[in-house]
LORO-92900 format. One record per residue (C-alpha): x, y, z negated; residue in three letters. Coordinates in nm, 3 decimals. Each point is the difference from the previous one (the first is absolute). Layout:
N
       u       v       w res
       X       Y       Z ALA
...
REM end
This chain:
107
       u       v       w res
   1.313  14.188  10.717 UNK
   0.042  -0.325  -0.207 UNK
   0.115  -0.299   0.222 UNK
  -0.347  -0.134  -0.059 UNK
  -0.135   0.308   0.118 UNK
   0.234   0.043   0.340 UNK
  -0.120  -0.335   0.039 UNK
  -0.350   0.039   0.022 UNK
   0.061   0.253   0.195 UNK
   0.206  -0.173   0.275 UNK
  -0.265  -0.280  -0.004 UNK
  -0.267   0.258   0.086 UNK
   0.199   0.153   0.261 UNK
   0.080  -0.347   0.181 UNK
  -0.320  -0.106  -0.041 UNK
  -0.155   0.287   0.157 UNK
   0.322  -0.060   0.305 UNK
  -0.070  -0.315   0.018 UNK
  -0.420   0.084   0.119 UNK
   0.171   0.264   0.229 UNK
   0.201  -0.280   0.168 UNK
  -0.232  -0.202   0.080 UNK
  -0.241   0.288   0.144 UNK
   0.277   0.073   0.175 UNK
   0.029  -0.401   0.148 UNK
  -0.304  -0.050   0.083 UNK
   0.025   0.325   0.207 UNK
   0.231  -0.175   0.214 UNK
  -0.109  -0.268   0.032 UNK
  -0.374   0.159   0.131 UNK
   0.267   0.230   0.238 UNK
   0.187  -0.309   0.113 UNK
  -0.329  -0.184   0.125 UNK
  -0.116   0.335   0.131 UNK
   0.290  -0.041   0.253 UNK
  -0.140  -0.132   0.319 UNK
   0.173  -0.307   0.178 UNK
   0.113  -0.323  -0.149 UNK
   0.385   0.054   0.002 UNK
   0.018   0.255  -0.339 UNK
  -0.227  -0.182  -0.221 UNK
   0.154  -0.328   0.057 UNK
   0.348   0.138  -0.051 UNK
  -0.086   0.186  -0.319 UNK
  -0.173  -0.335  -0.156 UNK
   0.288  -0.227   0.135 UNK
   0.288   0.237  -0.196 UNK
  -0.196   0.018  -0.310 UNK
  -0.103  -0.342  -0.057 UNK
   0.331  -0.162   0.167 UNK
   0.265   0.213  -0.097 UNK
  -0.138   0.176  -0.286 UNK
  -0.194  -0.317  -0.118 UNK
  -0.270   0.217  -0.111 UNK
  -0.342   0.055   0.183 UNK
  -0.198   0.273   0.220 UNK
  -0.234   0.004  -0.282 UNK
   0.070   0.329  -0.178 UNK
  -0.105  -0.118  -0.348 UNK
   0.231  -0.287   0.074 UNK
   0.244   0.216   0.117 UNK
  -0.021   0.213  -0.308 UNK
   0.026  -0.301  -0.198 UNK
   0.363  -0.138   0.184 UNK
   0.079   0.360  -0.062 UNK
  -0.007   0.014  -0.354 UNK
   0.120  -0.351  -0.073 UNK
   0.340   0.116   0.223 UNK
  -0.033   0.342  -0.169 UNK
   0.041  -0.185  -0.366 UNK
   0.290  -0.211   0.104 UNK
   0.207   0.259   0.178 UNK
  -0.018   0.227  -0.334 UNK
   0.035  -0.310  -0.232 UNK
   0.295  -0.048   0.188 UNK
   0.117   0.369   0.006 UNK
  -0.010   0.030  -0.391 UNK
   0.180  -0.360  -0.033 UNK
   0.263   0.117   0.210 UNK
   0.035   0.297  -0.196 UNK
  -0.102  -0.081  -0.379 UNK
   0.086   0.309  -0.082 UNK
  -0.231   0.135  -0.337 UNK
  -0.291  -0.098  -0.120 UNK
  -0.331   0.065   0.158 UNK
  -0.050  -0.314   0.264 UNK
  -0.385   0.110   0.029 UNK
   0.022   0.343   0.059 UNK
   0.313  -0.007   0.253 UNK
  -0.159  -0.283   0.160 UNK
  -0.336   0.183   0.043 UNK
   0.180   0.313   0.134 UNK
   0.170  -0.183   0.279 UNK
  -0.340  -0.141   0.057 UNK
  -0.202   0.355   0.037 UNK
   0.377   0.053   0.211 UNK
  -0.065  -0.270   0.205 UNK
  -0.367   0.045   0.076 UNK
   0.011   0.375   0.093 UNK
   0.304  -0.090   0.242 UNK
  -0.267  -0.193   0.193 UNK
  -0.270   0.218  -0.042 UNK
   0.225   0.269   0.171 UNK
   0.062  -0.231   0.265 UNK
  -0.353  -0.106   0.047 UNK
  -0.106   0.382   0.024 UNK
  -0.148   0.059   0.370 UNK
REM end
């Protein structure tokens, strides 16, 4: 494939991870308020918006997710700027990065 090609490609296939993921959130987050008694839910909200910084909203969470997703790959090709190809390395650790949480996320 041309690199234009590979990266259409990638762009539908994070695209298409990136829906998954946030399926996948906002099953969690119905399963965490499913969980009867006070002490879960208010531990699970407290870690993500005070040490995560992020929110028990799973479209917001999806959001924090890619934003961090971006940076940590930015950062991984900067640190190796090896090549050419920034886009379609970056996108890769991206679709990387996303089905790594999607695994864990699995029930």
């Amino acid at each position: 494939l041309s690199t234009a090609d590979q990266t259409r490609c990638l762009m539908k296939e994070l695209e298409a991870s990136d829906r998954q993921l946030q399926q996948a959130l906002m099953g969690v987050a119905k399963e965490a308020q499913q969980v009867p008694g006070p002490t879960f839910q208010t531990l699970w909200r407290d870690n993500l918006k005070g040490f995560y910084k992020t929110s028990a909203d799973p479209m917001q969470q999806a959001e924090a997710f890619r934003a961090n997703r971006r940076a940590v790959c930015a950062y991984a090709k900067s640190v190796g700027f090896q090549g050419t190809g920034y886009g379609i390395t970056t996108t890769r650790c991206e679709l990387a990065l996303t089905r790594t949480l999607l695994n864990e996320l699995k029930p």
